[in-house]
C-alpha positions as CSV (number, residue, x, y, z in Angstrom):
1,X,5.5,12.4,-0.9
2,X,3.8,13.6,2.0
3,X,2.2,10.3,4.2
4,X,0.8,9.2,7.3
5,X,0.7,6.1,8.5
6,X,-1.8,4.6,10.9
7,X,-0.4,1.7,12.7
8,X,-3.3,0.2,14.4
9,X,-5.3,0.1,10.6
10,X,-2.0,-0.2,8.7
11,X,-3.8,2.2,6.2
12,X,-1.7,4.8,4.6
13,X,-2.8,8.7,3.4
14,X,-1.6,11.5,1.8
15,X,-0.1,13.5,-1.0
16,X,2.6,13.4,-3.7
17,X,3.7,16.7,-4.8
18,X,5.6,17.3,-8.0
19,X,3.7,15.8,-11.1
20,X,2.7,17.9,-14.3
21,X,-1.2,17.9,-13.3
22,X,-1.1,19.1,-9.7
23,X,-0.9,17.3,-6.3
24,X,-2.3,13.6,-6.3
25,X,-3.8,11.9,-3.2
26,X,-2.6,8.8,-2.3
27,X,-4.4,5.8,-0.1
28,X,-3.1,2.3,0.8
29,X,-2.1,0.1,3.3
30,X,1.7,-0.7,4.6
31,X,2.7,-4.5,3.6
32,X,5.5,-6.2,4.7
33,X,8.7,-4.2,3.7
34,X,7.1,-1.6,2.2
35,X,3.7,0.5,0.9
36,X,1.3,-0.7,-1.8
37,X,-0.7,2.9,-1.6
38,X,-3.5,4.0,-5.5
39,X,-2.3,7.6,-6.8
40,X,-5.3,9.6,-7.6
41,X,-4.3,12.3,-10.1
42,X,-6.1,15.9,-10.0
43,X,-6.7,15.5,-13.8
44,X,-6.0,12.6,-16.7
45,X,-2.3,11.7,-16.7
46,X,-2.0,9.4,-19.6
47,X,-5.3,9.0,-20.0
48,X,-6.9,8.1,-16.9
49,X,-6.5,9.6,-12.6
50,X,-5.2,6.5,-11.1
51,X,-2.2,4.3,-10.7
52,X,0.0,2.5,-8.6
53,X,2.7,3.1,-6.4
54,X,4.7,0.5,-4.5
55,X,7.3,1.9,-1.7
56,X,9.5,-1.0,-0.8
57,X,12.6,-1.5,1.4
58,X,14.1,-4.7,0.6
59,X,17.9,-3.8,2.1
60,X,18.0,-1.4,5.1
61,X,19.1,2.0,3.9
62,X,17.5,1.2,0.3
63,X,14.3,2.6,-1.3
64,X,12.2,1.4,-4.4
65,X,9.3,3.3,-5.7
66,X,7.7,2.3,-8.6
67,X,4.4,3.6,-10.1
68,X,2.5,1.7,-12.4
69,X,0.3,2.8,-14.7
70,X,-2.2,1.7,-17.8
71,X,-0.8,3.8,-20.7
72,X,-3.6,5.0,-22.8
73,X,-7.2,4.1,-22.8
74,X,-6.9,0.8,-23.3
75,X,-3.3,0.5,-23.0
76,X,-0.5,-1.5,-21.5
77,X,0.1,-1.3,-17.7
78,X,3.9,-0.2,-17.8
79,X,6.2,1.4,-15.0
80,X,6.2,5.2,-15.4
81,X,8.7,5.4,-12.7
82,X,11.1,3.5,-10.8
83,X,13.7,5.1,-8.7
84,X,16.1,3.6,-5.9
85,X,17.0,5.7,-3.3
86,X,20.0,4.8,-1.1
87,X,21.0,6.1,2.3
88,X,24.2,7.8,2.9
């Protein structure tokens, strides 16, 4: 993920980098403790070009992302990823 972060606005842009169908943009705002940001994909992934993805820092030095996405046309919303990152 590539972001910027406007704090006057509190919105968030930019890029992830890394997924099957190309580089997605990503837009959202910062919330308390974390990001709350929409993935738009370059080209269906799992049957649609959107999702979720929530960055979150709960404990200093510790990271959550977790995308959310509907699986399917008509599908259930499900977590395609969810990593924890810790500092070292």
């Amino acid at each position: 993920m590539d972001l910027d972060w406007d704090p006057r606005s509190d919105r968030v842009t930019g890029t992830y980098t890394g997924s099957r169908v190309g580089t997605a943009q990503l837009a959202g705002k910062q919330t308390e403790g974390g990001f709350d940001l929409t993935i738009t994909w370059p080209k269906p992934l799992y049957g649609d070009t959107s999702a979720n993805l929530r960055v979150a820092s709960a404990i200093p030095g510790r990271f959550r992302i977790v995308v959310m996405d509907r699986i399917g046309v008509s599908g259930p919303v499900r977590a395609t990823t969810d990593l924890t990152l810790l500092q070292n």
